[in-house]
Every structure is written in structure tokens, then in C-alpha cells.
N, C-alpha and C positions, 0 to 999 in steps of 0.2 A: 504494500500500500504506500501511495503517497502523501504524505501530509502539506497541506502548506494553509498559510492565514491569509483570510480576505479580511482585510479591516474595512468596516464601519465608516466611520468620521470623516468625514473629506471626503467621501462618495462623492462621485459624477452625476449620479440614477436621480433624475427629480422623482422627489416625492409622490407625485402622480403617476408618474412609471412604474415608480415600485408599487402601488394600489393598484395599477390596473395588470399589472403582472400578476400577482397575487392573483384575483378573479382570473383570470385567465387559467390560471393554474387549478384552481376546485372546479373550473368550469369544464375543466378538459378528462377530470380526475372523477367524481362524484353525481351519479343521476340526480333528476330532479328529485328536490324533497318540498310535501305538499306543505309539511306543517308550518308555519312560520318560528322561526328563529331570531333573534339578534345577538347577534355575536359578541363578543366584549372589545370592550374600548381597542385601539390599536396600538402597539408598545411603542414606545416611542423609539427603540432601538431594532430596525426591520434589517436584514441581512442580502448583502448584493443578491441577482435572482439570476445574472447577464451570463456567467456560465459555470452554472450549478446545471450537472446535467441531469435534471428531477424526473424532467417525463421521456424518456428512450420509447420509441414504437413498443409496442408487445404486441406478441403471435398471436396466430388465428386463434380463435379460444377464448381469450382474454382482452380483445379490442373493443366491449363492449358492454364495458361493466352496468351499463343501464340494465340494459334486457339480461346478461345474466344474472344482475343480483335482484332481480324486480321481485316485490314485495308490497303486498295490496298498500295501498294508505292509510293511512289515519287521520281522518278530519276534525277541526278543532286543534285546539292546544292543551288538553289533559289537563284542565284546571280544576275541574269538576272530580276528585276521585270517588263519588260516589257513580261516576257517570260513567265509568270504565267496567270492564267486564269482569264479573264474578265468579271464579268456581263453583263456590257455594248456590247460585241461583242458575248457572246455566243446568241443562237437561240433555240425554242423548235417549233415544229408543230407537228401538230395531226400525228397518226401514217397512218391512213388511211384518205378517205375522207370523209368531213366535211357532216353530216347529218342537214337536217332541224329543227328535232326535235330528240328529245333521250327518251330514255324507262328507268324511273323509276325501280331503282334495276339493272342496267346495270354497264356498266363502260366506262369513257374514257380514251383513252391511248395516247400517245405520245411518240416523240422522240427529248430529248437534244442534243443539241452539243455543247461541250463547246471548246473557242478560247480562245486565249491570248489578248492580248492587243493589238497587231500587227492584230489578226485578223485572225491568225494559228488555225487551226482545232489543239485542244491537241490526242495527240496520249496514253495517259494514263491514268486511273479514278483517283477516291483519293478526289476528290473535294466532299465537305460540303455542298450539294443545297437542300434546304426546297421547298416544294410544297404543294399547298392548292387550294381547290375547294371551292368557295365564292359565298353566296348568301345575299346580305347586304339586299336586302329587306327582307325579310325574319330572316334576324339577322343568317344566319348560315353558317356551317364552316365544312370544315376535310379535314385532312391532308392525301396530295398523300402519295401514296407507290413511292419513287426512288431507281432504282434498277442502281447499277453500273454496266456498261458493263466492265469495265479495259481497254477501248480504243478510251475515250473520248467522248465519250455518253455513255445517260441516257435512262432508258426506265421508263417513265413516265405515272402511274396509278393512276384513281380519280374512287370510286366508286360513283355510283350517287343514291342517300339515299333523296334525297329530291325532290318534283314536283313544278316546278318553273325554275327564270333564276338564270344563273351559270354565274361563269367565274375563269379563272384558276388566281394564283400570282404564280412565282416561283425567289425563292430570292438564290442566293447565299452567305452563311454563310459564309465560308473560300474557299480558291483558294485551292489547292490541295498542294500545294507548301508553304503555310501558317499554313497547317495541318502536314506538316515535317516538322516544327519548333516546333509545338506544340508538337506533336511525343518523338521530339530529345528531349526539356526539361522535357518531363512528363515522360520518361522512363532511361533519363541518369543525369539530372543534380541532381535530389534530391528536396529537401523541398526548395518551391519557397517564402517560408514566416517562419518568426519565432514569437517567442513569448516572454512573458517576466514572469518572476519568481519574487517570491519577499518573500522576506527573512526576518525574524524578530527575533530577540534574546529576553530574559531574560528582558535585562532593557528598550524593546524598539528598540533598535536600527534596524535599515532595512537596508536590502542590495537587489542590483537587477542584477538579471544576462537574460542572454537568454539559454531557454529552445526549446526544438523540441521531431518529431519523433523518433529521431538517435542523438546518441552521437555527428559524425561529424557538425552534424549543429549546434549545438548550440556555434560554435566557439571558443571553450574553448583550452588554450594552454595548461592547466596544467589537473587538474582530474575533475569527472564528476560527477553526482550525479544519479543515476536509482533508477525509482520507478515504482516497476510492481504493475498491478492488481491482487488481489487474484482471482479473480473468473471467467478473460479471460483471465492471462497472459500478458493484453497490457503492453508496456512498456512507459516509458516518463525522458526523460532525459533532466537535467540541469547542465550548467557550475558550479563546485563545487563556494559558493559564499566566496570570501577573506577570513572571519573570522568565519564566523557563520556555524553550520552542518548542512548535508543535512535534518534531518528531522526538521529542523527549517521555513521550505516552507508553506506557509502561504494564499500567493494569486495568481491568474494567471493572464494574459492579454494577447490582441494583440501586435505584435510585430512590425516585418517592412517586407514591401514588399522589398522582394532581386532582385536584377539587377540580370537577369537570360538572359537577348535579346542582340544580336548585331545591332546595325544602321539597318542593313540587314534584317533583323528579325521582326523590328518593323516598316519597311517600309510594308514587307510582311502579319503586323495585323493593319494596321493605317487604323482610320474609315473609308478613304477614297476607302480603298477596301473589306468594311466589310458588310454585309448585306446589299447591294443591289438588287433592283430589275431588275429581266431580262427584255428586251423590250417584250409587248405583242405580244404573239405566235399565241394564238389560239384565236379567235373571243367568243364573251360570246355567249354560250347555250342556250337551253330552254328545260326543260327536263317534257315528258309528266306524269300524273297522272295514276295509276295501274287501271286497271277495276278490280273488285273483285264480281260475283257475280251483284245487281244491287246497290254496294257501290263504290264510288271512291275513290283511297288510294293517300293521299297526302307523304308519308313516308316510306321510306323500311324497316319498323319494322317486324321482322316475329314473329312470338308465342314464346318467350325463355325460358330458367329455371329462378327460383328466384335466387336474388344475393346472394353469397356465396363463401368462401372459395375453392380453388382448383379448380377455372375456367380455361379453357385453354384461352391463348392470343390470341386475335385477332389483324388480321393489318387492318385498322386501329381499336384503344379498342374503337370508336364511332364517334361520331357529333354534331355539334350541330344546334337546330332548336329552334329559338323564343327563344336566347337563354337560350337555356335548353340544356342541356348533354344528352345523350343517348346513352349508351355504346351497343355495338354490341353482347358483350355473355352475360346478362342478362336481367332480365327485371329491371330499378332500376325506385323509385320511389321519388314524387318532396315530399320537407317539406317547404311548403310556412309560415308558419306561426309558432309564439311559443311554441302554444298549440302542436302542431304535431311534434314540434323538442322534447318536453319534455316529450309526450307522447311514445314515441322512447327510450329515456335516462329513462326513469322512471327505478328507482331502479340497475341504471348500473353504475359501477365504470369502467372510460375511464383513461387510463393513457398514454399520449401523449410524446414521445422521440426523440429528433430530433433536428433540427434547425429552423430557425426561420419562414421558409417557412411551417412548420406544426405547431410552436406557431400564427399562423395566424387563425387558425383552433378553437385554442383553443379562439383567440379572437373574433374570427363572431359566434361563440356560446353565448361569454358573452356577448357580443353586444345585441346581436334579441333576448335572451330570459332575460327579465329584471328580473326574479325569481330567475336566476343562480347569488350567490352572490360573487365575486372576496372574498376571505382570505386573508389578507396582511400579508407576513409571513417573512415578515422583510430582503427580500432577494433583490439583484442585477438583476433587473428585464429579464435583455438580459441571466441569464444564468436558471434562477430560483433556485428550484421549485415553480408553481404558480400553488392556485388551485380556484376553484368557484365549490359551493355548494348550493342546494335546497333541503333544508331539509326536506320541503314535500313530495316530490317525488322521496326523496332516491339518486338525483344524485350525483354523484363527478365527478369532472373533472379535471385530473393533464395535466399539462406539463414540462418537465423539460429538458434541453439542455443535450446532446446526451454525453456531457463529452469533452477529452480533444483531437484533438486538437479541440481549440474553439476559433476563431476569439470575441472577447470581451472586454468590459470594464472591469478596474479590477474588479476581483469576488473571492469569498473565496476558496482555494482548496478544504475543504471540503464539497461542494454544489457541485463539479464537479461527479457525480458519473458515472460508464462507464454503458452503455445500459444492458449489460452481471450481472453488478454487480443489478440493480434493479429487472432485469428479474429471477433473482436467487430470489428474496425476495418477490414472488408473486406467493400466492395459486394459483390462478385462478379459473376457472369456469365459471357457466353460466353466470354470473353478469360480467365478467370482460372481458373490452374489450383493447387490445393491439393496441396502433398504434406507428409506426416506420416509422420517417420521415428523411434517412440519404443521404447523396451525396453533398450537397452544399460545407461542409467545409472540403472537402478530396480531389478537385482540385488542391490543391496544392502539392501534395506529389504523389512520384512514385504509380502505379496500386496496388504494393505486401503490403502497407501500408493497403490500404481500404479493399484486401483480407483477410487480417489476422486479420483487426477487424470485416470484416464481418462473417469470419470462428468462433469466439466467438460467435458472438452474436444469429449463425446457430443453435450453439450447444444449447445454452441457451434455443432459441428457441424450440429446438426440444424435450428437458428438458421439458419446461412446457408444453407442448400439451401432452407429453406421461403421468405426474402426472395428468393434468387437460384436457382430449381434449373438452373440451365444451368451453375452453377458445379461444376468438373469435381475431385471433392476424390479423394487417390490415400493410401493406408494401407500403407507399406513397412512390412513384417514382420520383425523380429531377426533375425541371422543368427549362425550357427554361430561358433565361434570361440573362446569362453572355456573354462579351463580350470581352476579355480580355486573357492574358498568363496567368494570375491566376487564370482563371474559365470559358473559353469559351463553349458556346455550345457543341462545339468536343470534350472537357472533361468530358460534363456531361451525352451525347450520353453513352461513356464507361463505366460510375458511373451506368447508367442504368444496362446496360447489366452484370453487376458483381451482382447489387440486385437480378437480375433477374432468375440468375445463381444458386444463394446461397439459393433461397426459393423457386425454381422451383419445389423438389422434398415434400416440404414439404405444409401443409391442411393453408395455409394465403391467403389470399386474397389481392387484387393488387388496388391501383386505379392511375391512369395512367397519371400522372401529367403534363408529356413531351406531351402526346397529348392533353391535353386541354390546356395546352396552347400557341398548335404553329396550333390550326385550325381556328382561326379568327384574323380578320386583326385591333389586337391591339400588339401595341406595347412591343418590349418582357420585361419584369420587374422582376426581381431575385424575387421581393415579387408582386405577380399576383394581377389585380383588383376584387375588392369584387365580381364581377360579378362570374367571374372563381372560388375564394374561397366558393364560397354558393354551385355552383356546385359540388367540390369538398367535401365538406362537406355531400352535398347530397350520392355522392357517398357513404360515410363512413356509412352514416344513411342507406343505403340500404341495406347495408351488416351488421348491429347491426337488423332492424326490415325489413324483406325483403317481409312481406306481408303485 
């Protein structure tokens, strides 16, 4: 990376440049938003705009983040929280009438309606509601399809994948009116979190400033310091520090969560209206067994292809039964034990990128297979690099934090490497296998941020599959869990849909983290219980040995 400082003070840029650059820039970046907003005062210290390179083209996919992040509206300004929508007072019932029994491989349907508080039928979609089809004896789980009507119902879909009793949960995540707060600050206000730099001279001496995305955030009144990557471009900006020069930058860290809500705002995400359950609608099921022939089918498995690369997505991507995962477009298979997780890995170099929700991955490996030995490589354990190795059997296993921004303890800058910059530095082939676990730490920052590092990392990608296409690259998808202005659900809904975007056209392989872990009735965790992670894993192992 290079660093150098754009100073402030003595600018050339009239003031009117710099404001209409500005718009120019959220105009180019962010879809329309219906609600009205005003933004806050403007600092009086704005950072050159003339060649910061902010907005880089992004690939098919991602040039349109209107229509791909489109999300009903919400009208009004949520002033009213009694006028916002109710768990408590909305209703779901079956769409037709209630059957005795149900037929294996069928579906049930329904219809939501959602009220306010008062008890008003809402006249507009927008609202945030998880639905799931529940068989606790059985241990199993999958998540409805909700379709928004735009008029305050829902049409509510459960395939039925398993022979047994059922019964529905439908929770409301956010009010619709909670999701235009979250809206308004995730597409107007900027970077809801900062960070910190740290600066060290010659004799010693340190200095600490705050760093971000964007120059304006890092609060600096005087100049500033940029450091792009050579090999995607990103950029990373710090307040120049007092004395010491920019390429004196040493270490990174967590910063501070910014007051970003009004009174208003955080009445509209208070637990107290947050993930609860709607009152039971539909009566629990009993769904009968397939006749096959003179075999009886407990499961709606049909005959699939092996797990692989460039599957089409399915709704839901599975279920689960006993639990066990069982994705709907392939056939994947279980690794109960050591020997078969190693026997899998034998002679494969996995290297794992991401956050901590995929360093999980790397730990239930080192856990269950007591051969895989952890390398102590003298690093800051939350950013790495960490590896484990069996040297019998040829494996490696890396992991290493996805780069910067990166919520952490301090860690050295130069452990930070960007996804783009590693993926540049790997032959690939048969033996190597790619996993990218990104979205957790990019809730905080406008959609055009996560774009345009995912547009790097597309390319990178796309780079190594044409030098190596045998190289087997794997795209873990965000999972459930936040609950918060800094990383709710509803932002990590869109983090999906942008991975989704950016490697749709290309030969990776998907494993679907958001449905596994919102199809059983455990509670949601940024870092999911071992049960989910085995699964998950499993998953990975299917698509590395799929016979």
C-alpha cells in the first residue's frame, strides 16, 4: 500500500465543488429513499474529492444497486410508534382450508396480515417477518418463503420435506417503519463505526488517530492520510497523525460505535419491538409418508447431482432433519467422524478468508480432528493468519481475517492483507481449495463500500479460475444473528444479495449460511452453535469430496 496526505487548508476545490461532488457521489452510490431525511449540519472540515478514486465501474451484477437492493417503502417518517406494525396484533391463517392430514413433498400456504399497535390492518409491505416450519420431534426445521404483497400482507409458503408433525413460528424481525431507519442510515448517513490507527516513529514514540472507509469519517480537520491497495484498488484513510508521517502506520483497531439514531429511531429498534413472535395462526400438522413403490418415504429427497460449483439456488437451499442439513440442489454428504473429515482434506490446501463467523470453520476442524496440529505463528489471534497442519496427510488449513475494515483488537497492519491481495498470490488447482466468508463487518458502511470491495475481489476471482479452473473456490453467505443499527438482520439480508450478485455469473459454489441458521428454533447468534457449524462444514466437505 501506499500512503500519502492530502491536506485540507489551502485547498483549491470551492466550496461548492466540494457540495456538489458530494451529491454527486450518494447520487451515483445509493437508490432512491422515499422517507425524508435531513442530514446533519456539514463539518466544516470536508476532504479533497478531485482524486480519491471512490467510485471504480463495478461488474455486471453489481451496477445497479437500485433494482438489486429494492425494498418496498415506507411512507411517512415513523413518528407515530404506535402506528408501526405489531407482532402482537398482526395474524396469519392458512390460505385455504385446514386439511387432516398433508402429503409429503406438498406445500402449505398462508396469509399474513400485518397491524399496528392500534390494531390497523397496515396498508403497505416493507416489514422484516421470518417464517419457519418446525418439527422439534424430529429435530427439524426450514424456513418459509415470505412473499410481500406491498399492501400489508404476506403470502406465506412452507414446503413440507419431512413425514411427521409440523407446526409453523412466524416472528417479526423489524416493523417496516424500523427498516426506514435502517434504510435512511445505511444508504445516507455513512460509516456507523470507526477505527483506530496507531502510529509509531523512529525513537518509539506513538501516536493515535481515527481511521475509516472515506476520508470524511475519520474526523480529521486538517489532512489525511490514503492508503490504496495495489492489487484491488481499496482504499483506507486516516487522520494525518500530529507529528509523525503517514507511512509510519503500524497497527489497526476497533474504534467507536457512532451515534447515528434519534430517540425516534431507537424507540422504532428497542428489543421490545424486535423479534417477536406472532400469536399462533395455524394449528400444528401432521404430514403423511410418500408410498414409493412397496417402500415408505419419510423425506422429500429426490435423486440430485453431486455437490458442486455453479449450482442454481434454490428457495429454500434445504432443511433440516435429525438435525442434519440437507440442501435441496444437491446430494451432500455427512463426515461424522475424523477419519472421514481427513480423509476428505487428504493432500488439500484450504485457505479460509473472512470473519470470524468462517474462522469458526477453521476451528471445528481443529477441534474433531486431533491430527490437525494449530502452528503458533506469533500473531493477534482475532485477525491472524492461523494455520493447522497434518503432515501425514498432506493437509493445510489457513485462515486469515478478510482485511481492513476489521472490527478488532489491536493487530499489526501488516497481517491485514485484502482478500484480492492473497487471491493474487495463489497458483491454485486441484489441491486448493478457496473459501470466502464476507458480510459480517460491512454492516456498517453505505451498500457502494461492500460493492466495490466485492467488484475486487470478483475480479481476483475470476483471475484465478481462468489461470487454474480446477481451483475449487467456496462463497459462505452471512448468517443471521445481528440485532442492532450496526448489523441487523435487514442489513445482512442485502450483504447476501450483493455476494450473490457478484459470483452468480461465475463456476463457486455457495453454502447458505442465512438458511441454516434461521430454520430451527434456536436462538439467533452472530457466531452459530456447533451444531449449525458441523453442518456447515459439512456442507464445505461436500463440495471439496462430493462422492
Amino acid at each position: 500500500m501506499g500512503p500519502s496526505a492530502r491536506p485540507f487548508k489551502g485547498s483549491k476545490i470551492p466550496i461548492l465543488g466540494l457540495v456538489l461532488l458530494t451529491c454527486v457521489f450518494y447520487f451515483k452510490f445509493h437508490w432512491p429513499e422515499n422517507t425524508i431525511y435531513r442530514p446533519p449540519e456539514p463539518r466544516q472540515a470536508s476532504k479533497h474529492m478531485d482524486s480519491l478514486s471512490l467510485s471504480p465501474s463495478l461488474p455486471k451484477g453489481l451496477n445497479n444497486l437500485s433494482h438489486l437492493l429494492y425494498w418496498p417503502p415506507t411512507p411517512g417518517h415513523g413518528e407515530d410508534l404506535l402506528a408501526s406494525t405489531s407482532a402482537q396484533s398482526s395474524t396469519y391463517q392458512l390460505r385455504g382450508p385446514a386439511q387432516h392430514n398433508y402429503t409429503l413433498g406438498g406445500s402449505l400456504k398462508a396469509i399474513l396480515v400485518a397491524r399496528d399497535h392500534r390494531g390497523h390492518p397496515k396498508t403497505h409491505g416493507g416489514d422484516l417477518f421470518r417464517a419457519q416450519l418446525l418439527g422439534p420431534d424430529l429435530k427439524a426445521g426450514v424456513p418459509g418463503e415470505v412473499q410481500d404483497l406491498e399492501n400489508g400482507t404476506y403470502l406465506l409458503s412452507f414446503p413440507l420435506l419431512w413425514a411427521g408433525r409440523a407446526r409453523v413460528l412466524v416472528r417479526l424481525i423489524h416493523s417496516s417503519e424500523a427498516v426506514g431507519v435502517l434504510r435512511r442510515i445505511w444508504t445516507q448517513v455513512g460509516a456507523t463505526v470507526d477505527f483506530r490507527g496507531y502510529f509509531r516513529g523512529p525513537s518509539g514514540t506513538e501516536e493515535t488517530v481515527v481511521c475509516n472507509v472515506d476520508p470524511w469519517s475519520t474526523g480529521a480537520q486538517g489532512s489525511v492520510c490514503q492508503y490504496k491497495d495495489k492489487e484491488s484498488g481499496e482504499l483506507w484513510f486516516c487522520a494525518q497523525p500530529p507529528t509523525l508521517p503517514c507511512d509510519s502506520l503500524v497497527g489497526h483497531s476497533s474504534g467507536s460505535y457512532l451515534k447515528v439514531t434519534t430517540q425516534q429511531d431507537e424507540a422504532l429498534l428497542a428489543g421490545k419491538v424486535t423479534d417477536k413472535v406472532l400469536p399462533q395462526g395455524i394449528a400444528p400438522i401432521l404430514i403423511r409418508p410418500a408410498v414409493s413403490g412397496n417402500s415408505s418415504l419419510s423425506l422429500a429427497l429426490s435423486q440430485k447431482r453431486l455437490c458442486g460449483p455453479g449450482l442454481p439456488a434454490s428457495t429454500p437451499s434445504g432443511f433440516y432433519h435429525l438435525d442434519v442439513w440437507h440442501p435441496l440442489a444437491c446430494s451432500s454428504r455427512s463426515f461424522p467422524s475424523a477419519d472421514s473429515i481427513l480423509s476428505c482434506l487428504a493432500g488439500r490446501v484450504v485457505h479460509m478468508m473472512g470473519d470470524s463467523t468462517l474462522r469458526q470453520w477453521w476451528e471445528y476442524l481443529r477441534d474433531t480432528v486431533p491430527s490437525l496440529k494449530p502452528v503458533d505463528l506469533h500473531v493477534p489471534y482475532q485477525a491472524g493468519p492461523l494455520m493447522a497442519v497434518d503432515t501425514s496427510r498432506g493437509t493445510v488449513l489457513h485462515w486469515r481475517a478478510h482485511g481492513r475494515p476489521l472490527r478488532s483488537l489491536r493487530t499489526p497492519v501488516a497481517s491485514l492483507h485484502s482478500v484480492a491481495q492473497e487471491l493474487g498470490g495463489l497458483a491454485g488447482g486441484p489441491h486448493t481449495v478457496v473459501v470466502l466468508g464476507l458480510g459480517a463487518h460491512f454492516t456498517t458502511f453505505p451498500p457502494a463500500v461492500f460493492a466495490q470491495r466485492l467488484a475486487g475481489i470478483q475480479a481476483a476471482v475470476s483471475t484465478l479460475l481462468a489461470r487454474e479452473p480446477r481451483t475449487l473456490v467456496v462463497v459462505k453467505l452471512a448468517n443471521t444473528g445481528y440485532k442492532s443499527v450496526y448489523g441487523s438482520d435487514w442489513l445482512t439480508l442485502q450483504i447476501n444479495r450483493l455476494l450473490r450478485a457478484a459470483f452468480t455469473d461465475l463456476p463457486v459454489a455457495f453454502v447458505d449460511a442465512w438458511d441454516m441458521t434461521s430454520s430451527l428454533e434456536l436462538p439467533d447468534e452472530i457466531h452459530p452453535r456447533r451444531l449449525i457449524v458441523r453442518n456447515e462444514v459439512d456442507m464445505l466437505l461436500s463440495f471439496i469430496c462430493p462422492h
